[in-house]
N, C-alpha and C positions, 0 to 999 in steps of 0.2 A: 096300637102305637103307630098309625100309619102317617099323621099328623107329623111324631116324631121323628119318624126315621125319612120323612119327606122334609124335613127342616136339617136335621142332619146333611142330607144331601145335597142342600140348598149353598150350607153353610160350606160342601167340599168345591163346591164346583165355584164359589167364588175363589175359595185358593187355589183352584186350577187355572181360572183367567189369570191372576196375579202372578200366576207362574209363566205366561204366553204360552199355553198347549189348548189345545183344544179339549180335550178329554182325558179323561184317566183311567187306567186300565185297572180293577183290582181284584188283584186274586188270589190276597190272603181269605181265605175263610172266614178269620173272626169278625174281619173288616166290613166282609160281605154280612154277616151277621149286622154288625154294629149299625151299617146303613140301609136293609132292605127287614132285618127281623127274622131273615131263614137261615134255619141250622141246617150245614148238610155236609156231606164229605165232596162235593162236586161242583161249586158254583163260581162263577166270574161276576164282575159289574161292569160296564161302562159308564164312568159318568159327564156327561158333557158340560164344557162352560159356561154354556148358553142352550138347554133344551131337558127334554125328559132321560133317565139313567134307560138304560134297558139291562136287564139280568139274561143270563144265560145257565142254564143248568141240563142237566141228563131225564131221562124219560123217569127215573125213580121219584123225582123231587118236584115234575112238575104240574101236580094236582096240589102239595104243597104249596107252592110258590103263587098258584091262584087264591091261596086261604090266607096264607100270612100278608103279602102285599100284592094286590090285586090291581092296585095302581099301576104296575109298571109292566110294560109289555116284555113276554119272555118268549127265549130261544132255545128253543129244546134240541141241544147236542151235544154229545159226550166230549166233544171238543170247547172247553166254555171259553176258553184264552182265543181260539183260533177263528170262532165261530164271532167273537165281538171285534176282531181287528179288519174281519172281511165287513160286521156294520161299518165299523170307521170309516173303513175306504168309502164303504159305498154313500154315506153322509158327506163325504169329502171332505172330512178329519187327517186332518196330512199327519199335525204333530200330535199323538200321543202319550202322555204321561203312562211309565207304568212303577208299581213298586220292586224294584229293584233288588229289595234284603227278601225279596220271595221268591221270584223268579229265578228260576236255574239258567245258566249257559246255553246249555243245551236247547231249554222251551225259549229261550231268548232267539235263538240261532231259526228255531224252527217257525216264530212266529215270523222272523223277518227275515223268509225263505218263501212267505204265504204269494200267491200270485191275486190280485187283485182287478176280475175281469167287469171291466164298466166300472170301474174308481180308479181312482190316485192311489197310488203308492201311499204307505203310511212309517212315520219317520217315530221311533220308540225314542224315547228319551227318559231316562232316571227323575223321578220328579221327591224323590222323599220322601220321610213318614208322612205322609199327611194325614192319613186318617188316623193314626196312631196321637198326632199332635192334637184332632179333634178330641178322638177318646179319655184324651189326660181328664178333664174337664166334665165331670160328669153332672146329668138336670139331676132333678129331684127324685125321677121317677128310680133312673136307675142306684141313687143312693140308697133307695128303699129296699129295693132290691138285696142288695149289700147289705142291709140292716139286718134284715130278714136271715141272710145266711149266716152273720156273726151273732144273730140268736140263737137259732139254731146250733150255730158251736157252742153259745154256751151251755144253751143244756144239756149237750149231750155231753159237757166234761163233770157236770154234776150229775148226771146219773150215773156216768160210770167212776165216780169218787170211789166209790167203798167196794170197786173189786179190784183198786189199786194197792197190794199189799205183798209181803215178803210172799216170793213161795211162787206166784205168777209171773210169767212171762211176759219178755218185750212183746214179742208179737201178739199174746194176749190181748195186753194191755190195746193195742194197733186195731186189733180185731173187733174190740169192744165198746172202742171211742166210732170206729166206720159203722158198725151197726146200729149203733146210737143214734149218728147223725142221719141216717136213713130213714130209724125209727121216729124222731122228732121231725123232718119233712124235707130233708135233703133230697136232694135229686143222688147224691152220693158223695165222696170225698174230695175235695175242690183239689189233691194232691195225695199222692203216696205219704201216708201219715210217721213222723219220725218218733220214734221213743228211745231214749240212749240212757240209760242205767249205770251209775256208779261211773265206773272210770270211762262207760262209752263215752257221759257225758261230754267229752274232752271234742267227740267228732259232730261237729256242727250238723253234720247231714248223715248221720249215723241211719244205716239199714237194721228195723227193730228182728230180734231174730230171737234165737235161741235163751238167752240168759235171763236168770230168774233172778228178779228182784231180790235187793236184800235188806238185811237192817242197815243202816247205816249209809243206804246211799240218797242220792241225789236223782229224779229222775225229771229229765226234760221232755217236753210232750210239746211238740210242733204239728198241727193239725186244723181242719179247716172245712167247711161245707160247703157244697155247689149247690146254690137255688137260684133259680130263672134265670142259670147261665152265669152266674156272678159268683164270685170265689173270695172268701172267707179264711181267715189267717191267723193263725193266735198261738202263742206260746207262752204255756204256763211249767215252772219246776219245781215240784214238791219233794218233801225228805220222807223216807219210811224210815219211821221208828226216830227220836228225838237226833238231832242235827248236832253233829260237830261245833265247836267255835269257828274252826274256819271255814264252816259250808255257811253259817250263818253272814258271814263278813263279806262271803262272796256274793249270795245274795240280796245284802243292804246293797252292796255296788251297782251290780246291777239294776237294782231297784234305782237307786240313786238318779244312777247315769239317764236312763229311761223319762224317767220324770224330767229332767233336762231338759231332751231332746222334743218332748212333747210340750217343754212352755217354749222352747224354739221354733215347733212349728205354727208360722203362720204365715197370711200370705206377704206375696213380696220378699221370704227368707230365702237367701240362696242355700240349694240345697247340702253342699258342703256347708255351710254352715250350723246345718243342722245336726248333722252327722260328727262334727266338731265338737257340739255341746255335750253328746254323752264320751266322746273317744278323749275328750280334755281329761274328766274324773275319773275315767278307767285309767288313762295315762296316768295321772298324777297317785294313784294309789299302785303304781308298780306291774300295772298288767297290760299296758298298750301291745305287746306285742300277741299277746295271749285272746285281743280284739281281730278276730281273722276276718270278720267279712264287712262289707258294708252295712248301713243303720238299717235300710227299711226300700221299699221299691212301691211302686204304685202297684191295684188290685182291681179288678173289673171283669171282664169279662174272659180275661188270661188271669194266670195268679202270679205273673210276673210283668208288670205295665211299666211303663215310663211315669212318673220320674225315678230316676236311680238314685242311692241318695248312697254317695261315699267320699271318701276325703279327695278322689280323684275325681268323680263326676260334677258337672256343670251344671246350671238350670235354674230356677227361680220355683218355688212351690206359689200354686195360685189358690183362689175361694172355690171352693166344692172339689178339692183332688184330692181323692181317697188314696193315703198309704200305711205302711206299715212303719213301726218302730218297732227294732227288734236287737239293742245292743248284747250281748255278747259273751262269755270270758268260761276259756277253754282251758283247761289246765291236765297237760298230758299225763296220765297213769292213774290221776287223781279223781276226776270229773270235770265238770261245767255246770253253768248256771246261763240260760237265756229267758226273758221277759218280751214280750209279742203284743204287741194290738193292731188293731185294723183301726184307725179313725182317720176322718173328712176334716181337712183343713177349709181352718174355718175363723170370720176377720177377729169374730170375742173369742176365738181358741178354739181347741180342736174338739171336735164330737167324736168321743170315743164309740165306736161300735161293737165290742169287743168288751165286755162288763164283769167280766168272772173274777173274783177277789186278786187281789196280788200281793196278798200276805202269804209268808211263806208257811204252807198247808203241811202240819206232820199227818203221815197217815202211819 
């Protein structure tokens, strides 16, 4: 991918010029992933408006960093933020771009403490998501990618169908969809996996623990794979043992609502908007307030990306941005019902990634 992640780079460092900085400081991790291809707990980037990136990492990463991109010349110090503002100086990069929602106070205070001998002084300034605004937007390769990991979730909620039944436990149930996903070719779980039973159902983000399935409930199952870095999202709710009337009704709604929200997404839709199409027919049948979270969030290489997508969030959905649908309806002491997909908006509509039936499953 060096190609790619050399275009990537191309494409920041013109919204660096457009910003008047000279360079951009970046040292989020995944960012540094996103544009160089290395995983590591230790790296920095520089990227200039006009010249080559240079990477900085620690002695553990950098026979790495010769394999994945061997393009870009690197700096081997355990100091990676401090080690690229002394290149700044010494290029004679006055103004600085750095990410700001990463940096602490503190690393803030220390890097513009650095003494700069044989350069100029270097002036930090907040420049924005920017590479977060790149990553919304994803090519083809890393869609595939993404494919890949919401296949992988699917199979692995069909193999472990049929050890979904009264008598088993939520964490069971947790333990056997993660091994699953492993066993079908997961790098591992793209997230701590939710399962909420019966009246857990009611907590959106329920910790699966102790209680045994029963007849009669309801069990939601929010869970997801990590392959080649890329995180995979999907929630399905099935009934054990034949479904009440009104678990049934809860979820047609949700069903409903969902299917909405996905002939909503496309490009050019403002994201509220989208998020309106299902929270309208959840409202209008009596449960809006029972809708507690927002519709769906972008997915890539974090399993929480930009766009947000809520009756309060801003933003426009564009062609090839992977997110989620995932409306809602929480009803305390009693259960819940939630429906999930991962799919790529897309201009004839959206490609679902995410394929596992959505009829509601009695097991």
């Amino acid at each position: 991918m060096g190609e790619t992640h050399y275009a990537r780079r191309r494409r920041l460092a013109a919204l660096v010029a457009d910003r008047g900085a000279a360079a951009l400081l970046v040292t989020r991790l995944v960012n540094v992933r996103y544009l160089t291809g290395l995983d590591s707990s230790r790296a920095a980037l520089l990227v200039p408006a006009d010249g080559p990136a240079v990477l900085a990492t620690d002695g553990r990463y950098a026979g790495m960093a010769a394999q994945v991109c061997p393009e870009l010349p690197v700096v081997v110090d355990r100091q990676v933020a401090e080690a690229l503002v002394r290149q700044a100086a010494a290029d004679g990069q006055g103004r600085v771009g750095f990410e700001a929602h990463d940096l602490t106070v503190e690393h803030h205070t220390a890097l513009l403490g650095i003494e700069h001998p044989g350069g100029a002084a270097v002036e930090l300034v907040p420049l924005g998501h920017l590479v977060e605004e790149l990553r919304m937007v994803k090519d083809e390769e890393e869609i595939g990618l993404l494919r890949e990991a919401c296949a992988v979730t699917d199979r692995a909620f069909e193999a472990v169908l049929p050890e979904i039944r009264a008598g088993v436990t939520e964490r069971a149930v947790a333990i056997a969809l993660e091994r699953a996903m492993v066993d079908h070719g997961a790098e591992g779980p793209a997230f701590d996996s939710i399962i909420a039973s019966g009246p857990n159902g009611a907590v959106p983000h329920h910790h699966p623990g102790g209680r045994e399935l029963q007849r009669g409930d309801l069990v939601t199952m929010d869970f997801g794979a990590l392959y080649g870095g890329y995180h995979a999202d999907m929630t399905r709710t099935v009934a054990i043992g034949e479904p009440a009337a009104w678990q049934r009704d809860l979820y047609d709604l949700v069903h409903h609502a969902q299917a909405a929200a996905l002939a909503a997404a496309l490009p050019g839709a403002d994201t509220k908007d989208v998020d309106a199409a299902a929270r309208e027919i959840i409202g209008e049948a009596g449960h809006a307030e029972a809708f507690t979270h927002g519709l769906g969030h972008g997915v890539g290489l974090e399993i929480h990306e930009a766009p947000l997508m809520g009756y309060d969030k801003t933003g426009k959905l564009m062609d090839r941005v992977p997110i989620t649908a995932e409306p809602g309806v929480y009803l305390t002491g009693r259960g819940g019902v939630r429906i999930e997909d991962t799919l790529v908006v897309r201009a004839g509509g959206p490609e679902l990634l995410t394929t596992s039936t959505k009829d509601l499953l009695v097991l």
